[in-house]
C-alpha positions as CSV (number, residue, x, y, z in Angstrom):
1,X,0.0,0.0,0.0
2,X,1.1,3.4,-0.7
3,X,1.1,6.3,1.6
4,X,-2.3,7.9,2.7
5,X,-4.8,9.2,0.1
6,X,-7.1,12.4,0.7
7,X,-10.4,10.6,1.1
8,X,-13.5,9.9,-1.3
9,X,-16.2,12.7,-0.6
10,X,-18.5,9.5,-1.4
11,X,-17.5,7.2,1.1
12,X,-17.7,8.2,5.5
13,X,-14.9,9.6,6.5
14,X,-12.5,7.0,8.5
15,X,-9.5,9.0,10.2
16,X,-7.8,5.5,11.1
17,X,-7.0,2.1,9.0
18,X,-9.5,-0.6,8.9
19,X,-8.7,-4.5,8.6
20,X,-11.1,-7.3,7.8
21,X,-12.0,-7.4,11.8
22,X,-14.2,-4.6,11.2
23,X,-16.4,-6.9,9.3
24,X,-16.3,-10.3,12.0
25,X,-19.2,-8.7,14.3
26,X,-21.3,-9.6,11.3
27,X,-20.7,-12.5,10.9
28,X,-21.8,-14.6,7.8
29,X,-25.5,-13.9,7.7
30,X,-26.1,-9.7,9.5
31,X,-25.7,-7.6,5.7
32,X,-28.2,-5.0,7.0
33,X,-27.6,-1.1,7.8
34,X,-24.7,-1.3,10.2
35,X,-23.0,-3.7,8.2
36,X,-23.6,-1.1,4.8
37,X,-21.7,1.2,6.8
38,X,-19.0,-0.4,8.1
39,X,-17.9,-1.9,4.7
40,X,-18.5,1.6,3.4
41,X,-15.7,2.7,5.7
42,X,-13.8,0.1,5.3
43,X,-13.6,0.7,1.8
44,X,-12.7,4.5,2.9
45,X,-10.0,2.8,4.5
46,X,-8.5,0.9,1.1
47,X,-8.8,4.0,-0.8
48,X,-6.9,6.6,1.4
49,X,-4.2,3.4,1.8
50,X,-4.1,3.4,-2.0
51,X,-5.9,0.2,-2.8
52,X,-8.5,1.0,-5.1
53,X,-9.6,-2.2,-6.5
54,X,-10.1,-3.1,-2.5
55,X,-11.9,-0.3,-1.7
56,X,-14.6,-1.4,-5.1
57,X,-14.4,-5.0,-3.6
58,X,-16.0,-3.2,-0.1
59,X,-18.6,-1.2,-2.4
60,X,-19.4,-4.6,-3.8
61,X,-20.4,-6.1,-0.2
62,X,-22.0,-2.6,1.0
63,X,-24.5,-2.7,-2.6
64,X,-25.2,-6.4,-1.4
65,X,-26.5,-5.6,2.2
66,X,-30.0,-5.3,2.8
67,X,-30.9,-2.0,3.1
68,X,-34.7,-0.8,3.4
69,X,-35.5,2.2,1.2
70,X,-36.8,4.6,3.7
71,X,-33.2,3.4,5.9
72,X,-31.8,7.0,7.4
73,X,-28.5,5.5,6.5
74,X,-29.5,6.3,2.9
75,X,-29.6,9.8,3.3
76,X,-26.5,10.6,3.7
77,X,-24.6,7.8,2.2
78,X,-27.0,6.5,-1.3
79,X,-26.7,3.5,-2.9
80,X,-22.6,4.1,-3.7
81,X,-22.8,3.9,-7.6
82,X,-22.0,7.4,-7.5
83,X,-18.9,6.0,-5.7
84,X,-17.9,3.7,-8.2
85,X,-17.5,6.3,-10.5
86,X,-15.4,8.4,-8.6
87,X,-12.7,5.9,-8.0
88,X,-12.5,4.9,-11.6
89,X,-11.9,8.0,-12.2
90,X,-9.3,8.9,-9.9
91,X,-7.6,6.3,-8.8
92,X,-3.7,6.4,-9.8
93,X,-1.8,3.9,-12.6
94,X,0.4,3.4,-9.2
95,X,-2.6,1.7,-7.3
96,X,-3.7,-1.2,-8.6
97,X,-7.0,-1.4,-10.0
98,X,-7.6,-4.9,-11.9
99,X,-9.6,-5.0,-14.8
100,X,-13.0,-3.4,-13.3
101,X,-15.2,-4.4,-16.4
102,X,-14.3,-8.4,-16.4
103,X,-14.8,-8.6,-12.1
104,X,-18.1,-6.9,-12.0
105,X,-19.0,-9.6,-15.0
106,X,-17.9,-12.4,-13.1
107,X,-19.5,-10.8,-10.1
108,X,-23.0,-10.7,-12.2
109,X,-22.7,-14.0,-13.5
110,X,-21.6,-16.0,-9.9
111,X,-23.8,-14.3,-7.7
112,X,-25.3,-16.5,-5.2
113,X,-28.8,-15.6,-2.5
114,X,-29.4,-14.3,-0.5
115,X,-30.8,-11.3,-2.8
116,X,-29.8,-13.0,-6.0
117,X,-30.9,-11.4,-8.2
118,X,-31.4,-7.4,-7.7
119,X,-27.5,-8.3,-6.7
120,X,-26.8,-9.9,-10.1
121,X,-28.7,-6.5,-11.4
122,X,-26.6,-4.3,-9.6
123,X,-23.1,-6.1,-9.7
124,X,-24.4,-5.4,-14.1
125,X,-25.1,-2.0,-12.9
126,X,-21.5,-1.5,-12.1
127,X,-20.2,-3.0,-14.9
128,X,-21.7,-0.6,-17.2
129,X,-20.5,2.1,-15.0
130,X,-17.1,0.7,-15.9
131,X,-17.4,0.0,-19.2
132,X,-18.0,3.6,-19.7
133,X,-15.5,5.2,-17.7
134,X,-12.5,2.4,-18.9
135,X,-13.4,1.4,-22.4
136,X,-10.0,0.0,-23.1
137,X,-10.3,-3.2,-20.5
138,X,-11.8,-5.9,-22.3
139,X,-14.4,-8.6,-21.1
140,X,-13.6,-12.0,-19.9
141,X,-14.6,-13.1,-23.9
142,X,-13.8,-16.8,-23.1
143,X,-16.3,-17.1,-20.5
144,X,-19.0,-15.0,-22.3
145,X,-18.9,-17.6,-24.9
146,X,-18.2,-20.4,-23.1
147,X,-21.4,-19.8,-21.0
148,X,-23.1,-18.1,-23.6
149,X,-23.5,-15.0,-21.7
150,X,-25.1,-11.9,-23.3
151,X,-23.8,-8.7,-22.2
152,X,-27.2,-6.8,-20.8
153,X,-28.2,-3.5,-22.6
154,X,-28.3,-0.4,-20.4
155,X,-32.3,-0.7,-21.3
156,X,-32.5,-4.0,-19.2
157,X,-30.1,-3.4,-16.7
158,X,-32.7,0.1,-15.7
159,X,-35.3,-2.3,-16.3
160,X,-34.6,-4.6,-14.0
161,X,-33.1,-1.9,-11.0
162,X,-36.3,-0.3,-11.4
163,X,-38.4,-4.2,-10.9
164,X,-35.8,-4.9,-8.6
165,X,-34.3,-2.3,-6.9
166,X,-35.3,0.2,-4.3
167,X,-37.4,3.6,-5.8
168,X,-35.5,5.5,-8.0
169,X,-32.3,3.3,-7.6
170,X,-32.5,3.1,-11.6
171,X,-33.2,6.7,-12.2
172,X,-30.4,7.6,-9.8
173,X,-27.9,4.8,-11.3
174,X,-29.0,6.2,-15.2
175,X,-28.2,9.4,-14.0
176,X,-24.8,8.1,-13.0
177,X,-23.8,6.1,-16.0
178,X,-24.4,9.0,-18.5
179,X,-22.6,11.8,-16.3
180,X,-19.6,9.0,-16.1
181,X,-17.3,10.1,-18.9
């Protein structure tokens, strides 16, 4: 890891560095508001250490927790696509960020309950987020054909926040993707 980062202004602020025992009080099964959070923090934490593909592996959990609409926790830190953005888009050659596009694929296409499938939907969401922002990574093409996957259409993947998702998730998300480049 490389020195210390100014923070996201999308993620809590977290003066001090985090490790994975931030998560054990949750357990394997507790993914509700607390838990949204912490890993929000937590991936705070990766980014100001200079680990930017961490700190989107922490966005990944906090998107999976279970989160009710009306949640206060919402108010001041929304569903972090927003977020996802932002550290495409700023994160430094130096720090290592993976291949975004193929992950949040193999994300989409391995997600297991609980929540299944507005996950699957918004691991997708993502995707597109970084297909936009990094055009030049390329998909995993071997296991698209292999499994016969069809990339989703930004028309489905709305489609399916807004059957899926909370109110106005896709709206918000939409909004996202087309202010992303």
């Amino acid at each position: 890891m490389t020195g210390s980062l100014p923070p996201c202004p999308l993620l809590p602020p977290q003066p001090e560095p985090l490790t994975a025992a931030c998560l054990r009080p949750f357990g394997k099964f507790d993914r509700g508001p607390d838990f949204y959070i912490q890993a929000l923090h937590y991936a705070q934490s990766h980014w100001q250490q200079g680990s930017p593909a961490q700190a989107l592996l922490l966005v990944n959990r906090a998107l999976g927790a279970d989160v009710p609409a009306d949640h206060p926790v919402l108010t001041s830190w929304p569903l972090p696509y927003a977020t996802v953005a932002w550290i495409l888009k700023h994160h430094s050659p130096e720090h290592f960020i993976g291949n975004p596009r193929r992950h949040y694929q193999h994300l989409a296409t391995r997600m297991v309950e609980p929540r299944k499938l507005l996950r699957t939907w918004r691991a997708w969401a993502c995707w597109a987020i970084a297909r936009r922002i990094l055009p030049e990574m390329p998909a995993d093409e071997a296991q698209l054909h292999l499994e016969n996957i069809a990339e989703p259409t930004v028309q489905e993947i709305y489609l399916a926040l807004g059957n899926f998702g909370q109110p106005g998730e896709a709206d918000a998300w939409k909004e996202i993707l087309e202010g992303s480049c």
